[in-house]
Structures are given as C-alpha cells and as structure tokens.
N, C-alpha and C positions, 0 to 999 in steps of 0.2 A: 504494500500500500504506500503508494510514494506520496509524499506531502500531507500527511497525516498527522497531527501533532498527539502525543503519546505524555502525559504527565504522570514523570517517575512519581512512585511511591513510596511510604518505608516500608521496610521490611518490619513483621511483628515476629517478635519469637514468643513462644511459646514454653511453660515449665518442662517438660520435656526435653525440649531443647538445651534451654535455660543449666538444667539440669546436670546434661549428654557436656556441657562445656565446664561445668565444675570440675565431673567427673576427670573427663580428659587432661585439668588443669591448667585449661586456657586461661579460667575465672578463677581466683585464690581468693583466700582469707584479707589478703594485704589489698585486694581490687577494692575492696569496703564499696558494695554496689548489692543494687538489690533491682527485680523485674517487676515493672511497675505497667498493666496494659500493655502488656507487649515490649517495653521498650526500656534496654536495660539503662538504669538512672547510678548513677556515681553519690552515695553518699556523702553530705557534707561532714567535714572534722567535728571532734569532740574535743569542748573545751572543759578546763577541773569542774567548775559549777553544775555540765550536763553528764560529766560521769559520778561525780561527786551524788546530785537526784540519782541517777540511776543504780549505784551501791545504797543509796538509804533503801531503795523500793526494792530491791533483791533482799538485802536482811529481813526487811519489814516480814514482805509476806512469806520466806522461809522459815521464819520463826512463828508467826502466827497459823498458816496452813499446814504445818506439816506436810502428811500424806494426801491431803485434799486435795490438792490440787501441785502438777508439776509448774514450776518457775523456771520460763526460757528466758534467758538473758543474751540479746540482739543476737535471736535467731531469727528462724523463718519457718512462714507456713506456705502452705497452698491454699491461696483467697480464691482464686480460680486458675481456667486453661491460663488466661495470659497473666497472672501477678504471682509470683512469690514474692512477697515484701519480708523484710528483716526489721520489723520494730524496737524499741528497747528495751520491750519487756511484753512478755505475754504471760498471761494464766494459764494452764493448759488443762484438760482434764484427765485425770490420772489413767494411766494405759501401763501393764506389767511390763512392756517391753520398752516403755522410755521413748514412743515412736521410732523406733531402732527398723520397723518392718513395715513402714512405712508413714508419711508425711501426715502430721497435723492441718486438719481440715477449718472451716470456719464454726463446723458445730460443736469442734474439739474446744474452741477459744470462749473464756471465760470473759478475759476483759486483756487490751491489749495497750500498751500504753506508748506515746511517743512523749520523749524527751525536746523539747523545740528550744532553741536558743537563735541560732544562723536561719533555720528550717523552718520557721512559722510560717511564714507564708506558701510553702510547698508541703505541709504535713495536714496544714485547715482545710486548703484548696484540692489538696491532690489526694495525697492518703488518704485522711477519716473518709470523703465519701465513697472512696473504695472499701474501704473496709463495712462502712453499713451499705453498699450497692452489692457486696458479697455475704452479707446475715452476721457480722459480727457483732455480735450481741450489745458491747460494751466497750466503749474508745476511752481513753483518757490524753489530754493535751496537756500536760507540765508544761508550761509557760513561763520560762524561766527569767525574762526582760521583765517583766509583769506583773511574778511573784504569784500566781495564781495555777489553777486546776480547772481545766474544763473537761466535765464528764457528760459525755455526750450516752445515750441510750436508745431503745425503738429504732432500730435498723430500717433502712427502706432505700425503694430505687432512686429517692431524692436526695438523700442524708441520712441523717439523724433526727429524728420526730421529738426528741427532747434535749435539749443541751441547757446545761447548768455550768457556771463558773463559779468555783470556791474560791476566796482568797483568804488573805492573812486573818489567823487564829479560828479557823474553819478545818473541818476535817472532812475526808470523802469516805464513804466505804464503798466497794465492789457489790453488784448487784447481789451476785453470785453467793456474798461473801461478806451480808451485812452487820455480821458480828466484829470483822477488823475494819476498825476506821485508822488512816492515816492522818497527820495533822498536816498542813498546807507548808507551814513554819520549817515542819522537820523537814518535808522531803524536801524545801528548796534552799535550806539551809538559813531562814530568815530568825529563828529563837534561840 
C-alpha cells in the first residue's frame, strides 16, 4: 500500500512477558521498575523519611498480625494481564506456601500501601486507580510533604468510592484489620 500513513504504536507487554525478562535477567533487583498497563515504569529513588515510613509500617503490622496476614515489603503482585506493580507495602492473605507457587492476586491483597514523597502525583493519578480499577480492596497514600494518610476504600472502574485523609494525631486502621490502628505521627515520623 504505497502512501498510506501507518501510526506506530507502543508496544504493551504483558506479566508474562514482564515476567519471561526477570527471569532471563534482563530486569534485576537494581532496574527498581515495576509494569504498570502494559508499560514498564522506572521507579522513583527512596529518600530516609520514605524508607524511614516504610520500616515503621513493616514492624507495625509484623508485630500486631502475626500469622494473619503475610507483610510484603516493595514486592509485587498480579493487579492484572498488563500490571504487576511493586508497592511499599502490601497485606497479603496468609497462603502455606509464602506465594512461592505462584503470584499474589488482587483478592489475595488486604490493603496495599504506597509510600509518596517524589511520586505523589504518579501514585494518586496513576496507581491507586489501578489498583481499585483491578478490586483492590484497600489503598493507602503516606503523604509524606503533607504529613498525612489517605485511605482510600470501595474499589470500582472509577477509583475509589471513599477516600479519607488522616493527618497529624489521627490514626488509620486497615479495613481488614480494624483492631490495629497506626498513629499518623508515628508512621511519618512527626511525634
């Protein structure tokens, strides 16, 4: 067809894929990237204050859940075909094998939380409504410039059907998991 104009496209990969290049080791630990719709996104740097929240909320809920639930710390699940996102923190629901035999799904996920500091405007815009356009029950947004918690809930093809922001001397608890509440202060280091 001569003189036809043809608009390239991108390429989406797929978990599968995604996956097929971990393995291979094309994709390391050190890439700090995760697949977002199709299209693999380069993690922003972690500064002391967002690793800093993100070791309070790993002790927090290790110590208060025990065996109720597994605590992933900036792993990844399978949100669908095209995301495997890598959050800062997920709840998992307890499985014998440690997901060892295969991948944490979105009905496996209790409550998943991103750490924002650099990323706020790619974690509000981008993530969260993946993650409730894929049924995850329960988001949290650490707002670290802010000093605040916003706990989003009611998953849907829009968002989040309820979003709440906690801040200073406020505490949140997991839906899941309304016996442990964290204080606002602690996890972002403000008491």
């Amino acid at each position: 067809m001569v003189g036809v104009a043809v608009e390239p496209t991108p390429y989406r990969w797929d978990v599968r894929s995604y996956q097929a290049m971990i393995t291979a080791g094309i994709l390391g630990k050190e890439d700090r990237v995760e697949l977002l719709d199709g299209e693999i996104i380069q993690m922003a740097p972690m500064g002391n204050p967002h690793m800093a929240s993100v070791d309070f909320l790993t002790r927090a809920f290790v110590t208060a859940l025990g065996d109720r639930a597994i605590v992933r710390v900036q792993g990844s699940f399978v949100l669908s075909m095209l995301s495997m996102p890598q959050p800062d923190l997920l709840l998992l629901r307890p499985r014998r094998d440690f997901y060892r035999l295969g991948n944490a799904a979105p009905d496996d996920v209790f409550l998943v939380v991103e750490v924002s500091d650099s990323s706020r405007a790619h974690d509000r815009l981008r993530k969260v409504p993946l993650f409730a356009k894929g049924g995850v029950r329960e988001a949290w947004i650490v707002n670290v410039p802010d000093g605040t918690i916003e706990v989003c809930r009611r998953p849907g093809p829009d968002g989040y059907q309820e979003v709440r922001t906690a801040g200073t001397g406020e505490a949140v608890s997991p839906e899941a998991f309304p016996d442990i509440a964290v204080g606002v202060d602690d996890v972002l280091g403000l008491g």
